[in-house]
C-alpha positions in Angstrom: 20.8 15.2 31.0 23.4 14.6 28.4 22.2 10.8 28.6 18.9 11.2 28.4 19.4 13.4 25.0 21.5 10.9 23.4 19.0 7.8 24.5 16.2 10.2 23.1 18.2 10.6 19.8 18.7 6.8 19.8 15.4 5.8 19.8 14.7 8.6 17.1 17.0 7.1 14.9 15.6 3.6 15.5 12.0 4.7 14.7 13.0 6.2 11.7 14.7 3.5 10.5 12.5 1.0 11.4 9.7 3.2 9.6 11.8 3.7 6.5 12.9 -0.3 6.0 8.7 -1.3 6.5 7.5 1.0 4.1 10.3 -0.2 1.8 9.5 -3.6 2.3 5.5 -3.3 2.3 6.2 -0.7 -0.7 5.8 -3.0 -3.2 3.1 -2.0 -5.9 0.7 -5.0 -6.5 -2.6 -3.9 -8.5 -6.1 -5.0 -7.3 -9.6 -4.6 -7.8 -11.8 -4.1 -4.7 -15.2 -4.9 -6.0 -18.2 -3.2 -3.9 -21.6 -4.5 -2.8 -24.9 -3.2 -2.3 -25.1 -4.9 0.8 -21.5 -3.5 1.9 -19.8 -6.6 1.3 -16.4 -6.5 -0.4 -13.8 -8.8 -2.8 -10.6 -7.9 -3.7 -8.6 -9.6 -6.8 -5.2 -9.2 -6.5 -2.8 -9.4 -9.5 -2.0 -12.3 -10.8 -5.7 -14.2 -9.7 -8.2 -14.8 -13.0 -10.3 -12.3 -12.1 -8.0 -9.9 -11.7 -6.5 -10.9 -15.0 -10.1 -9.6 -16.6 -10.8 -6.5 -14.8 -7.5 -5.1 -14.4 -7.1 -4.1 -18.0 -10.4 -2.2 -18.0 -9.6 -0.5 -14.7 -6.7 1.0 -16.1 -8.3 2.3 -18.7 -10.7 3.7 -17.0 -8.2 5.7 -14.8 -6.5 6.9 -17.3 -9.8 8.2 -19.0 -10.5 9.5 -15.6 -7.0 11.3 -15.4 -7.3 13.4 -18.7 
């Protein structure tokens, strides 16, 4: 019994940490634009492309307009 409860804490621990380093790693803030289709078709621009470089700025704004 005693086994099985420190095997089960084992694995606890290992999920937890193997949660906590891939959000850490994948954490990591990079801006995009997801631009939306009629037809349901989809782009994303991340930051850093040209596009992205255009629309970011305005998107921003526009959030913080929204945010007020």
């Amino acid at each position: 019994m005693r086994r099985k409860l420190i095997a089960l804490a084992g694995f606890a621990t290992g999920v937890f940490a193997g949660t906590f380093l891939y959000r850490r790693s994948s954490g990591r803030r990079r801006d995009r634009i997801d631009v939306y289709f009629a037809d349901g078709s989809m782009v994303s621009f991340v930051d850093g492309s040209p596009e992205a470089e255009r629309l970011l700025p305005v998107a921003r704004q526009a959030l913080a307009a929204a945010r007020r």
